[in-house]
N, CA, C and O atoms as a GROMACS GRO file, in nm:
protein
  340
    1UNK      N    1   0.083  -0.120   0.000
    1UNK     CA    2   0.000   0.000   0.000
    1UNK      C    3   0.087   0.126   0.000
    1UNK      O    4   0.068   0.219  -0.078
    2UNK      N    5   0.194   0.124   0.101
    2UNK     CA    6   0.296   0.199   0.079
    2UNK      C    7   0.340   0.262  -0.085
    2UNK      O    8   0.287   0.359  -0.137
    3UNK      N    9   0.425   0.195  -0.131
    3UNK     CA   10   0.400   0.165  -0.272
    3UNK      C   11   0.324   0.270  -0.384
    3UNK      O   12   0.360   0.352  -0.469
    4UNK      N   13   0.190   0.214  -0.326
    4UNK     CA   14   0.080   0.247  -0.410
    4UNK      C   15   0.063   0.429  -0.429
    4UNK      O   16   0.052   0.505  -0.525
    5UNK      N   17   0.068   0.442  -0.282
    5UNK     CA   18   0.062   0.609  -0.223
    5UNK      C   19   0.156   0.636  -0.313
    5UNK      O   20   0.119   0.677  -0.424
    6UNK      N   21   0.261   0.623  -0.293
    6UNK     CA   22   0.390   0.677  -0.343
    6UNK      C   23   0.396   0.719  -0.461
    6UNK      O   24   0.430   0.833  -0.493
    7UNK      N   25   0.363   0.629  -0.536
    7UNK     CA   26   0.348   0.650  -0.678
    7UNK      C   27   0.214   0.729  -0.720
    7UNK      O   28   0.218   0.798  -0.822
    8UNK      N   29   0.073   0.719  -0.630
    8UNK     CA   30  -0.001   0.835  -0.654
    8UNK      C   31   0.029   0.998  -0.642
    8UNK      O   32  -0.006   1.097  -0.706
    9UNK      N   33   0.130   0.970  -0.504
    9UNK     CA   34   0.173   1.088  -0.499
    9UNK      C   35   0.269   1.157  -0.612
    9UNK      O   36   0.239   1.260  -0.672
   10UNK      N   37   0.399   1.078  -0.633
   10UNK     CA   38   0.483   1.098  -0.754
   10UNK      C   39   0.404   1.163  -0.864
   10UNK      O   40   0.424   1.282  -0.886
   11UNK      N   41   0.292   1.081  -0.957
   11UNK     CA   42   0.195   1.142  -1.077
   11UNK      C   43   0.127   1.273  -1.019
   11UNK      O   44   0.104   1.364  -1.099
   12UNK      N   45   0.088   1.292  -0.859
   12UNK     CA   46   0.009   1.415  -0.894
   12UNK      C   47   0.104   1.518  -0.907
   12UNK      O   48   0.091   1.613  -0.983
   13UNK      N   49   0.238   1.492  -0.804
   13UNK     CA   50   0.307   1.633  -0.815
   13UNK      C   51   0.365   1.631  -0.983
   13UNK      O   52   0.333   1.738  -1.034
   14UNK      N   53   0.422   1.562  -1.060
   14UNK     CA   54   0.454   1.561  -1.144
   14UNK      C   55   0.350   1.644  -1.297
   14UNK      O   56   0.381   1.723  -1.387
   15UNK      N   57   0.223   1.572  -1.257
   15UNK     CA   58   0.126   1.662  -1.330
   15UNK      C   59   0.101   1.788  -1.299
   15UNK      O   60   0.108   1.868  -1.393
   16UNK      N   61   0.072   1.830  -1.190
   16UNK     CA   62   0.032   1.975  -1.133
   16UNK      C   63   0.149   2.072  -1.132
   16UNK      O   64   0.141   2.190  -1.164
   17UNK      N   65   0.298   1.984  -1.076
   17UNK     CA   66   0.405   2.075  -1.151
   17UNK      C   67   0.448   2.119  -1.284
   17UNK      O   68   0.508   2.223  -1.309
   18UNK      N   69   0.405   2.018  -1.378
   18UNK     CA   70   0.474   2.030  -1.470
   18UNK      C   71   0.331   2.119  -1.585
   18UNK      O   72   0.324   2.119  -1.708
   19UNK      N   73   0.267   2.165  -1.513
   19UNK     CA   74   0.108   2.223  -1.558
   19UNK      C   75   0.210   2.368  -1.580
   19UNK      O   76   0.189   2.409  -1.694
   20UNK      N   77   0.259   2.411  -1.546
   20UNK     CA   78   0.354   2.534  -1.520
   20UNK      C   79   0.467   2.562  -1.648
   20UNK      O   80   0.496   2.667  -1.705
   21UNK      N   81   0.515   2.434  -1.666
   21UNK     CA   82   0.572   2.436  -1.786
   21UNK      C   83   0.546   2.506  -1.932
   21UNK      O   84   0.632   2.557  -2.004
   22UNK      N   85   0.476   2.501  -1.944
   22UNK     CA   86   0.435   2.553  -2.093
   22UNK      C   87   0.362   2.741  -2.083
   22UNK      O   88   0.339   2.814  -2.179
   23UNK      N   89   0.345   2.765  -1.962
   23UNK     CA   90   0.332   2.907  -1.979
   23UNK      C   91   0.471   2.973  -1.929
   23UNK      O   92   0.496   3.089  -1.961
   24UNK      N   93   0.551   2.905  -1.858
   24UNK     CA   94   0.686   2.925  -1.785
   24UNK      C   95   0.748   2.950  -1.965
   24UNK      O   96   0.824   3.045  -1.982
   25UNK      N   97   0.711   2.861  -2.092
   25UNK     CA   98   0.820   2.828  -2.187
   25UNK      C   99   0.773   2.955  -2.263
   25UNK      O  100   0.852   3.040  -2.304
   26UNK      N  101   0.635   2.963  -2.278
   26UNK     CA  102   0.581   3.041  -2.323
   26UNK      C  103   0.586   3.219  -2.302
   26UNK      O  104   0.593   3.313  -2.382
   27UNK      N  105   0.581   3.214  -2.201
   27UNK     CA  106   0.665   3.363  -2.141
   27UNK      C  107   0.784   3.362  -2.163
   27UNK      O  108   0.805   3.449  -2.248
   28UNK      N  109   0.870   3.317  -2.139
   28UNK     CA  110   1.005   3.351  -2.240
   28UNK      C  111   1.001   3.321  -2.334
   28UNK      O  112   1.124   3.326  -2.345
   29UNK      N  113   0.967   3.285  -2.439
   29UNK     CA  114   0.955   3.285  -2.546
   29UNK      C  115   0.925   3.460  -2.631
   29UNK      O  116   0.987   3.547  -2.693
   30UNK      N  117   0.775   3.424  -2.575
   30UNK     CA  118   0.691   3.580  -2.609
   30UNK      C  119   0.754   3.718  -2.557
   30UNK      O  120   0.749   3.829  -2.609
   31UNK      N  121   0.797   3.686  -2.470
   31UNK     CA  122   0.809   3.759  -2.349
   31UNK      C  123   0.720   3.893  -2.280
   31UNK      O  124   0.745   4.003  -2.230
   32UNK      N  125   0.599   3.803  -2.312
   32UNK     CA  126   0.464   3.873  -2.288
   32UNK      C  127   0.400   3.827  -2.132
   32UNK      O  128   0.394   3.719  -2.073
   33UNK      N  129   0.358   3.957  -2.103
   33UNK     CA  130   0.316   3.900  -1.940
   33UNK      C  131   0.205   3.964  -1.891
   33UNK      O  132   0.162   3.957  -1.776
   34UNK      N  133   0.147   4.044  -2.009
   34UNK     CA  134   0.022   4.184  -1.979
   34UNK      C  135  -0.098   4.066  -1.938
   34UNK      O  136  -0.171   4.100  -1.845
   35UNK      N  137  -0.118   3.961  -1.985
   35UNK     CA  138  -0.202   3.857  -1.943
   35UNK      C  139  -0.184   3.788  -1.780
   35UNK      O  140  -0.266   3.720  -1.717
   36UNK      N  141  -0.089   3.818  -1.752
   36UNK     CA  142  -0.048   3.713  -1.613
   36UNK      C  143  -0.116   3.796  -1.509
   36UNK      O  144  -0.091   3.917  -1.502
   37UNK      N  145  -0.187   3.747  -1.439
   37UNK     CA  146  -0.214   3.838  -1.308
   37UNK      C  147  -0.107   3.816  -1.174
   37UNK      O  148  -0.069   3.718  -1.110
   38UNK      N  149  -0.077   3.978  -1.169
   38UNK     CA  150   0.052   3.947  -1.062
   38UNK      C  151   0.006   3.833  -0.932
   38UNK      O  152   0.054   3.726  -0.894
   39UNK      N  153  -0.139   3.939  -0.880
   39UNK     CA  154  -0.194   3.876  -0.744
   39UNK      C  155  -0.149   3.740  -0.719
   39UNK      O  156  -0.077   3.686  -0.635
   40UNK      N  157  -0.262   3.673  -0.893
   40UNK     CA  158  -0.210   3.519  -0.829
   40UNK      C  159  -0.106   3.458  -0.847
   40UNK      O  160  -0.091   3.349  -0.792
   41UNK      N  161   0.021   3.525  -0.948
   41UNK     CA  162   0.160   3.459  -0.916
   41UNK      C  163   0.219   3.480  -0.794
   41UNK      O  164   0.324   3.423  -0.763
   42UNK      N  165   0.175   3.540  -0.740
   42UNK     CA  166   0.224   3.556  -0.592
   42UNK      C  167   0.192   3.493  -0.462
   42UNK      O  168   0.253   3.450  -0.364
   43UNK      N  169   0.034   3.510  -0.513
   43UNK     CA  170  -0.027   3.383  -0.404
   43UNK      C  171  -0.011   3.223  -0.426
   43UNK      O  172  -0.003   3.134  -0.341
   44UNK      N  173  -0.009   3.216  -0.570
   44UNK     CA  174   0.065   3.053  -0.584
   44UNK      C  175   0.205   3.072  -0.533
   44UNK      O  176   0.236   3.007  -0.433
   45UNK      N  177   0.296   3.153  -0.587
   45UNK     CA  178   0.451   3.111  -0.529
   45UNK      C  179   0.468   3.137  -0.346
   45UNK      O  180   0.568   3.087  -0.294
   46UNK      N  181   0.392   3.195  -0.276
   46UNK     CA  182   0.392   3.146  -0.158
   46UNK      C  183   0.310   3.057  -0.103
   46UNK      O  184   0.327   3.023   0.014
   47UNK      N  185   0.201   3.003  -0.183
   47UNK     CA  186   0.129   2.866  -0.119
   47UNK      C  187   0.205   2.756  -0.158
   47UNK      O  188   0.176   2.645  -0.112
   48UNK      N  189   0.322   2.772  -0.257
   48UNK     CA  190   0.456   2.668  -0.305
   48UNK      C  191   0.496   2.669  -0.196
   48UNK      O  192   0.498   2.567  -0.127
   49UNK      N  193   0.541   2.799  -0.151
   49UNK     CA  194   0.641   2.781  -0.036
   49UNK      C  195   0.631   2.738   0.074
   49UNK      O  196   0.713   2.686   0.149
   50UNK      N  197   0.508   2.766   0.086
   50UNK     CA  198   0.445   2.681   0.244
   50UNK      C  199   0.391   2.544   0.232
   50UNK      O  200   0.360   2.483   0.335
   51UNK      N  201   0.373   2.472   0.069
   51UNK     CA  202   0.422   2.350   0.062
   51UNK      C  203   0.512   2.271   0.090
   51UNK      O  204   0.511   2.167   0.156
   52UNK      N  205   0.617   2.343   0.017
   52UNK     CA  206   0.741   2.310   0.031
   52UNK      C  207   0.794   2.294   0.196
   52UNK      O  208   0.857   2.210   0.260
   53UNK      N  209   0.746   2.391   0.216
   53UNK     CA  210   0.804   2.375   0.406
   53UNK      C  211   0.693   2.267   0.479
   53UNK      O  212   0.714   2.200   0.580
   54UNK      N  213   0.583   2.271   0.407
   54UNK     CA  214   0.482   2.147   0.498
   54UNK      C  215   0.620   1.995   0.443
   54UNK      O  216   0.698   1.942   0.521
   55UNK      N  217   0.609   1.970   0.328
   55UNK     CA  218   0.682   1.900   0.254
   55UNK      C  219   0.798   1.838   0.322
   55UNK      O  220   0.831   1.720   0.312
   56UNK      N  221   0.851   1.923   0.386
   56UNK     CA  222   0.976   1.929   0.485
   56UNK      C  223   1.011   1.878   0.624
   56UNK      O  224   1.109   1.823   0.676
   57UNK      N  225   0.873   1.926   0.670
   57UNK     CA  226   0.835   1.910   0.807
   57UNK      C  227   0.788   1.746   0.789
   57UNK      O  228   0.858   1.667   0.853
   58UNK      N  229   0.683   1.690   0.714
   58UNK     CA  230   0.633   1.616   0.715
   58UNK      C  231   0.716   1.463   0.635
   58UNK      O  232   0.681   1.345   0.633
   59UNK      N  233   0.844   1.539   0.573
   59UNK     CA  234   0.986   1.483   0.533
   59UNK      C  235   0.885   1.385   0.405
   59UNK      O  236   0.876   1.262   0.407
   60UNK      N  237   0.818   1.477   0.298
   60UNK     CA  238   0.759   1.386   0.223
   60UNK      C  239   0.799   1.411   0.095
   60UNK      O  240   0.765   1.517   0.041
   61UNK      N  241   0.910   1.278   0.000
   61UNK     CA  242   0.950   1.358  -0.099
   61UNK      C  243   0.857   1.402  -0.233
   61UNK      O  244   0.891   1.486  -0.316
   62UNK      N  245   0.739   1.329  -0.234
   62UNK     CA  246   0.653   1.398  -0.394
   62UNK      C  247   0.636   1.527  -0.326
   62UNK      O  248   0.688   1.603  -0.408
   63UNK      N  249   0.586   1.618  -0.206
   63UNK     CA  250   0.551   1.734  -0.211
   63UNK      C  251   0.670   1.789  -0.181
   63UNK      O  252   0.657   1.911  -0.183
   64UNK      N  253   0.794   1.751  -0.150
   64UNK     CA  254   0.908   1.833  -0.161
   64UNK      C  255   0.986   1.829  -0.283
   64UNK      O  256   1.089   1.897  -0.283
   65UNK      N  257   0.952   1.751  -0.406
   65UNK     CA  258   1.003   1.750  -0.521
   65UNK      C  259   0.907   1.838  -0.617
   65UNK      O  260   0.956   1.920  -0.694
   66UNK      N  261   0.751   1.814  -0.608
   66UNK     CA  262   0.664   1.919  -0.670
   66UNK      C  263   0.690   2.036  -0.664
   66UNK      O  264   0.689   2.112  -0.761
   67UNK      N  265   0.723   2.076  -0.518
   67UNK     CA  266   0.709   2.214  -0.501
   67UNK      C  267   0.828   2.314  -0.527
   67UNK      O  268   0.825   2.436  -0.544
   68UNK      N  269   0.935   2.224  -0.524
   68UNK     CA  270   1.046   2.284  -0.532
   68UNK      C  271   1.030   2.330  -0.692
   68UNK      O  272   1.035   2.451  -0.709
   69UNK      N  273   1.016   2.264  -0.787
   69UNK     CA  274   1.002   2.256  -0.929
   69UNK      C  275   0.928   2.372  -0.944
   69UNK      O  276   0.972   2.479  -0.988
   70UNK      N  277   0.797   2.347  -0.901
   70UNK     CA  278   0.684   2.459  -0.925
   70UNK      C  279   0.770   2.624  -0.896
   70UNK      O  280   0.778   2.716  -0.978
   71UNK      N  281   0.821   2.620  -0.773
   71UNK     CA  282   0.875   2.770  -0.725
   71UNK      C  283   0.973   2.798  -0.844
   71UNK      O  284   0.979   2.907  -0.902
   72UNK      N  285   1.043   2.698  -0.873
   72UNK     CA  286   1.136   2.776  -1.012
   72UNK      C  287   1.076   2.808  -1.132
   72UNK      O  288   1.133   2.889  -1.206
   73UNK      N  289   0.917   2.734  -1.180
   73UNK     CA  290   0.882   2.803  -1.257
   73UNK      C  291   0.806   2.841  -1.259
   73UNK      O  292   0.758   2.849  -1.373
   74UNK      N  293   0.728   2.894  -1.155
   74UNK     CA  294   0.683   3.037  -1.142
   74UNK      C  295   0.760   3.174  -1.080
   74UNK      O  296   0.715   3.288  -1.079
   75UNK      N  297   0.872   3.133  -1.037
   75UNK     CA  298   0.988   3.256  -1.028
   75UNK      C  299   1.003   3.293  -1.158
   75UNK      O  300   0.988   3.406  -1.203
   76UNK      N  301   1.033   3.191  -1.218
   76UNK     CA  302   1.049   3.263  -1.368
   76UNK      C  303   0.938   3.349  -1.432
   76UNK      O  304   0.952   3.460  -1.484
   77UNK      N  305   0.827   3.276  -1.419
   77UNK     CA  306   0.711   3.368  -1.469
   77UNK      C  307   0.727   3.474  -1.393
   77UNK      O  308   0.761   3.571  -1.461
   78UNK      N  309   0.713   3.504  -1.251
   78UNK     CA  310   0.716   3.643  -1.177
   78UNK      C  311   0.868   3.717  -1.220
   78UNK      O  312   0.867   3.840  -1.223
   79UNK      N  313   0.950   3.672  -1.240
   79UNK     CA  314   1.057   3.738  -1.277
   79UNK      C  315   1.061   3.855  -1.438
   79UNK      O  316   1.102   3.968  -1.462
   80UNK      N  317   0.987   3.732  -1.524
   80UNK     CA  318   0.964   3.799  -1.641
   80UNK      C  319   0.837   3.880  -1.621
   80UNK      O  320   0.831   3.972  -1.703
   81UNK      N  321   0.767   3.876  -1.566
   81UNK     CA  322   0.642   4.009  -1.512
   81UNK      C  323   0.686   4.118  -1.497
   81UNK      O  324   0.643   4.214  -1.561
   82UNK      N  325   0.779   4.127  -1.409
   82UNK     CA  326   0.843   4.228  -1.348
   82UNK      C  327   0.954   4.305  -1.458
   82UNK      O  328   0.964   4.421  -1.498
   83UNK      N  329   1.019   4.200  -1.478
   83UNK     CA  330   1.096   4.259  -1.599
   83UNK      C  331   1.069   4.291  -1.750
   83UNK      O  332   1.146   4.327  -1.840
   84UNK      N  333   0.962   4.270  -1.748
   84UNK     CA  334   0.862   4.267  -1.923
   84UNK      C  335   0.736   4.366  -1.876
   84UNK      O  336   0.647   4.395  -1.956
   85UNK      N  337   0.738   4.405  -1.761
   85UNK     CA  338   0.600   4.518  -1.752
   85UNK      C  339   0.565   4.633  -1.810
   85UNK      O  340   0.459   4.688  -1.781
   0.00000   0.00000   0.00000
């Protein structure tokens, strides 16, 4: 059963992180960001972060491997916001 979790967990962070990917590629690419709303890149990259630290505490690696991923690419998106405004 162990096992089983594990690998449920592995696919969700892997899907929900990697959901990030293609507007992360897409903003640098374009380097268009008039569409992004700051608010919620901000409120996702600190509900990452307080994943990441639940993740930590709870010493669990799919939500400490999701989240870590996710924060780099939505730094990037908030980075190019800021710098493409």
């Amino acid at each position: 059963m162990e096992t089983v979790s594990l690998i449920i967990g592995l696919s969700a962070a892997f899907l929900t992180t990697f959901a990030f990917l293609p507007q992360a590629i897409k903003t640098i690419k374009t380097k268009h960001t008039k569409d992004l709303s700051l608010p919620m890149l901000v409120m996702v990259e600190l509900g990452l972060i307080c994943w990441l630290a639940y993740g930590l505490l709870i010493n669990s690696t799919p939500v400490i491997a999701a989240n870590t991923v996710s924060i780099v690419f939505i730094s990037i998106i908030l980075y190019m916001k800021f710098k493409y405004k």
